[in-house]
C-alpha positions as protocol buffer text, in pm:
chain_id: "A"
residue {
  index: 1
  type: UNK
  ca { x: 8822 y: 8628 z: 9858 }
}
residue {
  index: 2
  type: UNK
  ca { x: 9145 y: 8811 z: 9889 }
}
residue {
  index: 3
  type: UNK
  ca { x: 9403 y: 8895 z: 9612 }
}
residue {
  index: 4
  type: UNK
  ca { x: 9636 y: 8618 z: 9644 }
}
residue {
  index: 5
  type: UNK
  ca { x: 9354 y: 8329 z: 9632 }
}
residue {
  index: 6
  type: UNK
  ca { x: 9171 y: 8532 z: 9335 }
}
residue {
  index: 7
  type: UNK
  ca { x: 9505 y: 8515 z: 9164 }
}
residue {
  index: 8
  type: UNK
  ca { x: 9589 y: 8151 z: 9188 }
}
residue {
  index: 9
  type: UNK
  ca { x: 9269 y: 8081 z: 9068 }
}
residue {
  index: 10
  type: UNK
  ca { x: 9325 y: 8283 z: 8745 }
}
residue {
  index: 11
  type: UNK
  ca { x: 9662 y: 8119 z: 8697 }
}
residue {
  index: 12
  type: UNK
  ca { x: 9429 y: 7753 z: 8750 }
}
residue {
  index: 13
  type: UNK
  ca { x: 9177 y: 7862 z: 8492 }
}
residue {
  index: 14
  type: UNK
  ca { x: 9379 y: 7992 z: 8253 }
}
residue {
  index: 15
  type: UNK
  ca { x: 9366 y: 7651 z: 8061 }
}
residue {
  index: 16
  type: UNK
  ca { x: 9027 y: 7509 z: 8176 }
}
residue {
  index: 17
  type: UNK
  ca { x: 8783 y: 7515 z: 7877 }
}
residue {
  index: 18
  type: UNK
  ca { x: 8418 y: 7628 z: 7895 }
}
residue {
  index: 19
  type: UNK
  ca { x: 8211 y: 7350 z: 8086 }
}
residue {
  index: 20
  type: UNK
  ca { x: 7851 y: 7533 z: 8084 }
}
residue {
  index: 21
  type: UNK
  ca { x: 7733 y: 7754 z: 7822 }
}
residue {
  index: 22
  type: UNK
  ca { x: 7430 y: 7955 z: 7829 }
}
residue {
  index: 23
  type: UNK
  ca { x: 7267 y: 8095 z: 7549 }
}
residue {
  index: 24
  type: UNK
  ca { x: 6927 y: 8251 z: 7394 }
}
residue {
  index: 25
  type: UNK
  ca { x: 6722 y: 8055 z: 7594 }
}
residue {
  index: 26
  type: UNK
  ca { x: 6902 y: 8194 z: 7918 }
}
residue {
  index: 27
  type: UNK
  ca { x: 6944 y: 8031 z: 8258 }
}
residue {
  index: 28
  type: UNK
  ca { x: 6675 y: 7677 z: 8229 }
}
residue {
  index: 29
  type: UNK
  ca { x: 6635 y: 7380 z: 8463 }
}
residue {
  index: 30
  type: UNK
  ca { x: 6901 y: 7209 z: 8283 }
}
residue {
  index: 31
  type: UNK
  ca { x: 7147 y: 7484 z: 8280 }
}
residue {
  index: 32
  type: UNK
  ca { x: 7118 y: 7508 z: 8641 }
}
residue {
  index: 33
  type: UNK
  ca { x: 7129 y: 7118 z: 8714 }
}
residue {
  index: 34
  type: UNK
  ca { x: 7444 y: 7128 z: 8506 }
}
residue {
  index: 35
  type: UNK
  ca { x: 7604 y: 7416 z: 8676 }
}
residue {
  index: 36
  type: UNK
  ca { x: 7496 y: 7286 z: 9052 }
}
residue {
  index: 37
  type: UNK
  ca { x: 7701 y: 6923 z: 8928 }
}
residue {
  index: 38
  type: UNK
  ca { x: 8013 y: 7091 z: 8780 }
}
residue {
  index: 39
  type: UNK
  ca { x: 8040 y: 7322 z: 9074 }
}
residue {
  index: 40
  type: UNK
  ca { x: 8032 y: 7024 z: 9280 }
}
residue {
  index: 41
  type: UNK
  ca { x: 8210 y: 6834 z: 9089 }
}
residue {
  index: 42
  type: UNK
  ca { x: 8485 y: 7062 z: 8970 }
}
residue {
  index: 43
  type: UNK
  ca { x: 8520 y: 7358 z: 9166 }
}
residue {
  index: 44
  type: UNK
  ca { x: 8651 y: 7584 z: 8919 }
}
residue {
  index: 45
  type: UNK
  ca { x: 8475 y: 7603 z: 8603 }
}
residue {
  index: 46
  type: UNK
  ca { x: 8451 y: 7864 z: 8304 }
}
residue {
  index: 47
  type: UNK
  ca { x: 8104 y: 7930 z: 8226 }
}
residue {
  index: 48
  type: UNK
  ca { x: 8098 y: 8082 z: 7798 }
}
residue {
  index: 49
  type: UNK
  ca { x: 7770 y: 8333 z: 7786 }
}
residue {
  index: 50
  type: UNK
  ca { x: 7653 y: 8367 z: 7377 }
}
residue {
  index: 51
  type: UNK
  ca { x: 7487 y: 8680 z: 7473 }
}
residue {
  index: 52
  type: UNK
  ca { x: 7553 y: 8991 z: 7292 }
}
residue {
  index: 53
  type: UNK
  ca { x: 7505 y: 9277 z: 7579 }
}
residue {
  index: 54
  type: UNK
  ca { x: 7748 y: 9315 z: 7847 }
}
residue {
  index: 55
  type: UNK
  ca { x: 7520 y: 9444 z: 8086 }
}
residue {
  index: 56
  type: UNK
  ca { x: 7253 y: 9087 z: 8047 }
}
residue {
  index: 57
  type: UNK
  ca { x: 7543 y: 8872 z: 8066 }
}
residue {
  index: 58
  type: UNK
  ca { x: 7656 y: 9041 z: 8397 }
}
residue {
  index: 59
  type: UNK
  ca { x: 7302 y: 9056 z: 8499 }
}
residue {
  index: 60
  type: UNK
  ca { x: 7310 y: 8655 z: 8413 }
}
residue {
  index: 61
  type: UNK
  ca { x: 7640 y: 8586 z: 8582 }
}
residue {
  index: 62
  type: UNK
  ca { x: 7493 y: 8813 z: 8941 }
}
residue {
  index: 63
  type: UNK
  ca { x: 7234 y: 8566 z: 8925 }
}
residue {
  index: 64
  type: UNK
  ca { x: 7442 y: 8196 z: 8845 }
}
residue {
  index: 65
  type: UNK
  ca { x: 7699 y: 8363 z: 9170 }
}
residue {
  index: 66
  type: UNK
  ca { x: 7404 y: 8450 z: 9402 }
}
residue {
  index: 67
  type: UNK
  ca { x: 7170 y: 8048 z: 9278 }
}
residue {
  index: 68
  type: UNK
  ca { x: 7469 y: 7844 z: 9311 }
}
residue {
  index: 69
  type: UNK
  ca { x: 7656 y: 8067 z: 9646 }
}
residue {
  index: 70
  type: UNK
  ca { x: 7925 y: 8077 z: 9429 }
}
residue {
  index: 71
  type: UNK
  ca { x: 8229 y: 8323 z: 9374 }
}
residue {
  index: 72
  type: UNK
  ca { x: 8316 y: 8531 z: 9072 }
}
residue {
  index: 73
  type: UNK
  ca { x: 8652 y: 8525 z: 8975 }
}
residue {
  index: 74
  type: UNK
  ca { x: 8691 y: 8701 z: 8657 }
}
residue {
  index: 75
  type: UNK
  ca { x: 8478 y: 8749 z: 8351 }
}
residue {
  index: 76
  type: UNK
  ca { x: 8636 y: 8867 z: 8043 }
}
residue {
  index: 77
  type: UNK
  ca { x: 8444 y: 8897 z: 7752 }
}
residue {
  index: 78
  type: UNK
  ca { x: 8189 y: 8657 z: 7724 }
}
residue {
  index: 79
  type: UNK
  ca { x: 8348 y: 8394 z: 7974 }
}
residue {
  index: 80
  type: UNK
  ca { x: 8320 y: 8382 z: 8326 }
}
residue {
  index: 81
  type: UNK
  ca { x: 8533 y: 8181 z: 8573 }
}
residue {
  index: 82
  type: UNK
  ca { x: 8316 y: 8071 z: 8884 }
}
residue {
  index: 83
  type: UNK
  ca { x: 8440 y: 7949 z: 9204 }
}
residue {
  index: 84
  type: UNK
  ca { x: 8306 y: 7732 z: 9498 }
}
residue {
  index: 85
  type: UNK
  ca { x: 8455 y: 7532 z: 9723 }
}
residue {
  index: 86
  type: UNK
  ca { x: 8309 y: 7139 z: 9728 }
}
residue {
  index: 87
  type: UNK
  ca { x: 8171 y: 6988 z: 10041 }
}
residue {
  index: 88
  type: UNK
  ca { x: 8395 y: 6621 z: 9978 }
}
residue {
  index: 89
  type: UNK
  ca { x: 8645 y: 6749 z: 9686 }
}
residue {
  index: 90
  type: UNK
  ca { x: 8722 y: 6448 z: 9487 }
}
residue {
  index: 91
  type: UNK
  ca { x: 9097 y: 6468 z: 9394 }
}
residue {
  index: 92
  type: UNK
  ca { x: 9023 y: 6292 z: 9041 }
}
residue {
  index: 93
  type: UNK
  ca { x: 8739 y: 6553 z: 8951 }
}
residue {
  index: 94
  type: UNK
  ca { x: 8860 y: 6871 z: 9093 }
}
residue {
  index: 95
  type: UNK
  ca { x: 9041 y: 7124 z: 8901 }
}
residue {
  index: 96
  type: UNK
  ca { x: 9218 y: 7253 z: 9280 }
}
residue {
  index: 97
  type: UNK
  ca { x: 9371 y: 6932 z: 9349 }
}
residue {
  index: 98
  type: UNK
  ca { x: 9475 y: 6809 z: 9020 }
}
């Protein structure tokens, strides 16, 4: 992803809330369901991490890119903003097109 795309989608995200949030339990079945229909669904989405070290949430974040053949973004803190484009975007749903 080049500069200019990464950047418009930081300008996109800005206001998008949290849509998945992992937590002590990690990365379950459900988590990943959830993520897989959001991404699909959504495009863009901010994923919130409630997990103290830096280094297991970007061990945690590697992983949801690499599952899901998505794109990271940015991650500040403990919020990450994933990217993938949608097979049949759905202009009501997706946070590109709206």
């Amino acid at each position: 992803m080049d500069t200019a795309k990464r950047k418009q989608l930081r300008t996109i995200g800005h206001k998008l809330k949290p849509v998945v949030m992992i937590a002590g339990k990690g990365v379950t079945e459900g988590v990943d369901a959830e993520l897989e229909r959001a991404l699909e669904d959504h495009e863009l989405i901010k994923v919130k991490l409630a997990i103290p070290e830096p280094a297991d949430r970007k061990m945690v974040i590697s992983y949801l890119c690499e599952t899901h053949r998505a794109e990271l973004v940015q991650s500040i803190g403990k919020v990450a903003l994933i990217y993938r484009a949608a097979k049949k975007p759905n202009p009501k749903l997706s946070n590109l097109l709206r």
